[in-house]
C-alpha positions in Angstrom: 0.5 -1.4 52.6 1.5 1.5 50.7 2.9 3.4 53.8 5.6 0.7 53.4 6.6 1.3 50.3 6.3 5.4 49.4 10.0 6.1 49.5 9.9 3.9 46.2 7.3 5.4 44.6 7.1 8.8 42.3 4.3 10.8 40.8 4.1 8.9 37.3 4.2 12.3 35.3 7.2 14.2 36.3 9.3 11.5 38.5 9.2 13.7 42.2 8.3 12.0 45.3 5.2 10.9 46.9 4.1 11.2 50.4 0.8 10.9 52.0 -1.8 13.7 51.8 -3.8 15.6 55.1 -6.5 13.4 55.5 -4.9 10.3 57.3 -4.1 8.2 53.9 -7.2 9.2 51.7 -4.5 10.5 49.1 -1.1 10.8 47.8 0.4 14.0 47.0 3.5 14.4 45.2 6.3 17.4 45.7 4.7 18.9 42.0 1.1 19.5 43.6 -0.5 16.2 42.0 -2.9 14.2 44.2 -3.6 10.8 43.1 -6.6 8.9 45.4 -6.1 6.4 47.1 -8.9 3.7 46.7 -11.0 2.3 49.8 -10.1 -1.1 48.8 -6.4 0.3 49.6 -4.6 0.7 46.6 -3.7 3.5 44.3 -3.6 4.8 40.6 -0.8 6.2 39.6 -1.1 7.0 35.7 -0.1 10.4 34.0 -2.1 13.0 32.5 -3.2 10.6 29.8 -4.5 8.1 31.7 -4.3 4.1 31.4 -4.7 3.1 27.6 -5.6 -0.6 28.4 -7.7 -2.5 31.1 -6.3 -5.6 31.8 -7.7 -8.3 33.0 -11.1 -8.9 34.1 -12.9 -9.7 37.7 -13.7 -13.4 36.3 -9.8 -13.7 34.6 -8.6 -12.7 38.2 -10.8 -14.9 40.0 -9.6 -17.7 37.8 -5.9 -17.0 38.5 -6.9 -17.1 42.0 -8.5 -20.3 41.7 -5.3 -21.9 39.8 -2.5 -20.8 41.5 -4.0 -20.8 44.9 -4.4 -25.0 44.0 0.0 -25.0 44.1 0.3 -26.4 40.2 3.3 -23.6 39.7 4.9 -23.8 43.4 8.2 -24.7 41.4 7.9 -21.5 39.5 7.2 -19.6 42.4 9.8 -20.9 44.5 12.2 -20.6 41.2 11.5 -16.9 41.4 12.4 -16.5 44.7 15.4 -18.3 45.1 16.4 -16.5 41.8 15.7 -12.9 44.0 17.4 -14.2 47.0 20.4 -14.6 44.6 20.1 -11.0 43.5 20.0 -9.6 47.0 23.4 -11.8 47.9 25.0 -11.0 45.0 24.1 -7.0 45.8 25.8 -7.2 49.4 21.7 -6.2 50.3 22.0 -6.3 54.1 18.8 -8.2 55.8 17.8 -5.0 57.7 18.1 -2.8 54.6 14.4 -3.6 54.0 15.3 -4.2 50.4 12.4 -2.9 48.2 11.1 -5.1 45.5 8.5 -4.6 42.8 6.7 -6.9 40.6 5.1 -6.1 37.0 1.9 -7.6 35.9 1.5 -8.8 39.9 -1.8 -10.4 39.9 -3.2 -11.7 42.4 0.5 -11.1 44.4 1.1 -14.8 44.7 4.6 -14.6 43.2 5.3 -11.4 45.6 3.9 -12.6 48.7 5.4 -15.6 48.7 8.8 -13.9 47.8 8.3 -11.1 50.4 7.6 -14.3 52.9 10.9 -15.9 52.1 13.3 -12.8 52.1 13.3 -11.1 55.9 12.6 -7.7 56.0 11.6 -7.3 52.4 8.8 -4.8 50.7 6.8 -5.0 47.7 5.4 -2.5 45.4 3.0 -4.4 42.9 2.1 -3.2 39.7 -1.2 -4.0 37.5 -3.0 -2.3 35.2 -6.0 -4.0 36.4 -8.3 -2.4 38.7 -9.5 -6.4 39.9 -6.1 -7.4 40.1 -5.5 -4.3 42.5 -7.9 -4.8 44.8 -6.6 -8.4 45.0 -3.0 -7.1 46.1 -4.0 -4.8 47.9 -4.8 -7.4 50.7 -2.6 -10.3 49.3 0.1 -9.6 52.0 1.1 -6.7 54.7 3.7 -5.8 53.3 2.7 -5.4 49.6 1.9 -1.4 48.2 -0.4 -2.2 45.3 -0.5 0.4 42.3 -2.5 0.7 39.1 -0.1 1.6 36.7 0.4 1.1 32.7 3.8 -0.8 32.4 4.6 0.6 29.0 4.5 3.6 30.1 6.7 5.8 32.6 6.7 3.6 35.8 5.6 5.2 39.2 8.7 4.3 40.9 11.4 6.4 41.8 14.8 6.4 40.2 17.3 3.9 41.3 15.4 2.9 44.5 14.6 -0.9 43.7 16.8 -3.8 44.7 15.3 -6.2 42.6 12.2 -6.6 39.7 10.1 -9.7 39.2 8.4 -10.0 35.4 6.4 -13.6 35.4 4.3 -14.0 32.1 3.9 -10.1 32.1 5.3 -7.2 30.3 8.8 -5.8 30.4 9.7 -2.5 30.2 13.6 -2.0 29.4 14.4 1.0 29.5 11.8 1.6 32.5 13.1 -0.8 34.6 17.1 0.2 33.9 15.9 3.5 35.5 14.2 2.0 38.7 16.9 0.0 39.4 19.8 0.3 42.0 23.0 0.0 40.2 23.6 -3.8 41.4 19.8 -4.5 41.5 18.9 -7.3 39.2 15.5 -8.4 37.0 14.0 -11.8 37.3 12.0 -12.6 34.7 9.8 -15.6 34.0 8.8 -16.3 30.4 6.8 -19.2 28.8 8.6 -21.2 26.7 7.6 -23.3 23.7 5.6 -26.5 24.6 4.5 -24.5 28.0 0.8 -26.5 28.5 1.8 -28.3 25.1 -0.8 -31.2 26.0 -4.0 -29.0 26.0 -3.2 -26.8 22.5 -4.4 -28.9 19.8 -7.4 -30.0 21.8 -8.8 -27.1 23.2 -7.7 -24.5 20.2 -5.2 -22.8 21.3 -1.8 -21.6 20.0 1.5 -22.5 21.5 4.7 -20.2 22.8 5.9 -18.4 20.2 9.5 -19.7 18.9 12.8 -17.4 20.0 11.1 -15.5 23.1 14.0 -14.9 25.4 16.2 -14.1 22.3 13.8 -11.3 20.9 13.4 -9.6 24.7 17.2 -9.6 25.8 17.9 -8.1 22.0 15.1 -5.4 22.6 16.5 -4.9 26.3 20.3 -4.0 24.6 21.4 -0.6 25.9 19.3 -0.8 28.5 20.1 -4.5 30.3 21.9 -7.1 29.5 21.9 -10.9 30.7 23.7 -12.0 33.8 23.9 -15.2 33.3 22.5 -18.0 31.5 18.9 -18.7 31.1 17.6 -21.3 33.5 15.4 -23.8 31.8 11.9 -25.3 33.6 9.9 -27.7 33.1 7.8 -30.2 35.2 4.7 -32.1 35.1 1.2 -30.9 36.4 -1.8 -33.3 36.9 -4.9 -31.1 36.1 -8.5 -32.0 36.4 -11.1 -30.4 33.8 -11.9 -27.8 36.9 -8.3 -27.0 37.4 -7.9 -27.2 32.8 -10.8 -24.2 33.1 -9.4 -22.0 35.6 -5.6 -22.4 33.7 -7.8 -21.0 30.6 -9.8 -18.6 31.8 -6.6 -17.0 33.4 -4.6 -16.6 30.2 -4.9 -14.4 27.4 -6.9 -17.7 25.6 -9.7 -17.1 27.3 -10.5 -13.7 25.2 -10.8 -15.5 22.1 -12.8 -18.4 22.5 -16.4 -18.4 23.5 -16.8 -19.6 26.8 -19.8 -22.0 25.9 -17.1 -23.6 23.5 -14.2 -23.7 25.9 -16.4 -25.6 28.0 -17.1 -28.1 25.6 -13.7 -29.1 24.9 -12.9 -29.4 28.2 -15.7 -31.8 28.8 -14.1 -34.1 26.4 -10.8 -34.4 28.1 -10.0 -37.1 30.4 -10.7 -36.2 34.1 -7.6 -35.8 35.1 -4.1 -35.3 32.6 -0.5 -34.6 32.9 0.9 -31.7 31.5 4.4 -30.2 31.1 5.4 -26.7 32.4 7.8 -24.8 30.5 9.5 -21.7 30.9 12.8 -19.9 31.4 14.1 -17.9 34.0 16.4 -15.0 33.0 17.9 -12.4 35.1 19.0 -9.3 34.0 21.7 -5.9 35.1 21.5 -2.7 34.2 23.9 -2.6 31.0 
């Protein structure tokens, strides 16, 4: 809820602090006079003067993630990402009553931060999307989750130097952004596709694979702002997917804007039922520099 989680977060156009309005959690009103609403669905948008500049992803691209994920095919990224936060937290001294505060960009449906917030005692989560169908989904994806609607390129409605730890899986980073938000021994965990990821259903249904030199290309365009702790963790496992599981993958990934859904459904059909695919991607964690 977000009355868990408003020491962390800051009006989005001049960085002072939030608290709740009059009217019993209807609003939030920030020490500057601005009053963002809070939505009956329970979350909130938190976007400056010039509002959100994209939409991000649909109802049906949400409900699809939902569908996927909630079947288990990336527990081993999930629980990856966890143990990979639970490290940050040791390593930072974080006490287990210090209700460390953790936020997640490009959050989804909040399976990677509820199952996070599960595993670490006493945690918090603020979860970020630009998507209004993704907010509602976090908003009652766990009890302890504050979801926002928030553009992640731009300045982040977190206050400065108030998170322990930032979760990025398949979703936007923000450099400079997050190097503000962060304590100074709070860490970023961040989950990125590598090449082959889903290699076994590119050439037949149409679509193009990771492109080459990821990792390299973000930690260069973090410099001055984070650098790597560590060496990149390699992942990669096996998923057995049936055509129903195939089409929810699709339809939850940016593929699904640019093939026709009549199309997409053909292809599918001419899979075998069921396949084995590899999972790819590398875990990288990152400091303030």
């Amino acid at each position: 809820m977000l009355s868990d989680v408003i020491d962390l977060l800051a009006d989005p156009s001049d960085g002072t602090a939030l608290r709740a309005g009059s009217d019993q959690w209807r609003t939030l009103v920030s020490e500057s006079g601005h009053s963002y609403d809070i939505a009956r669905q329970g979350y909130v948008t938190l976007a400056d003067g010039s509002g959100l500049r994209y939409s991000g992803d649909s109802a049906d691209m949400i409900d699809a993630r939902e569908t996927f994920l909630s079947g288990g095919h990336f527990a081993p990224f999930v629980e990856s990402v966890t143990h990979h936060v639970e490290q940050v937290l040791d390593d930072a001294g974080v006490a287990e009553d210090a209700g460390p505060g953790i936020v997640e960009i490009g959050a989804g449906t909040g399976y990677y931060l509820s199952h996070t917030l599960d595993t670490i005692h006493n945690s918090r989560g603020v979860g970020i999307d630009v998507s209004t169908a993704a907010a509602k989904r976090l908003a009652h994806a766990h009890p302890k989750i504050g979801a926002v609607v928030a553009d992640a390129w731009s300045r982040l409605p977190i206050a400065d130097e108030s998170v322990d730890a930032i979760m990025v899986v398949f979703a936007p980073r923000n450099a400079a952004e997050f190097a503000r938000i962060l304590k100074p021994k709070g860490q970023v965990v961040v989950l990125t596709a590598s090449v082959g990821h889903l290699g076994e259903l590119r050439e037949p249904l149409g679509i193009m694979d990771v492109e080459r030199g990821k990792v390299d290309r973000m930690i260069q365009q973090a410099s001055g702002h984070l650098r790597v702790v560590e060496e990149p963790e390699q992942l990669a496992f096996p998923l057995y997917l049936d055509q129903a599981s195939i089409a929810a993958q699709i339809g939850m990934s940016p593929s699904a804007r640019h093939i026709h859904p009549e199309v997409l459904q053909e292809r599918i059909a001419r899979l075998p039922e069921t396949m084995e695919v590899t999972a790819r991607a590398t875990i990288t964690r990152l400091e303030r520099a």
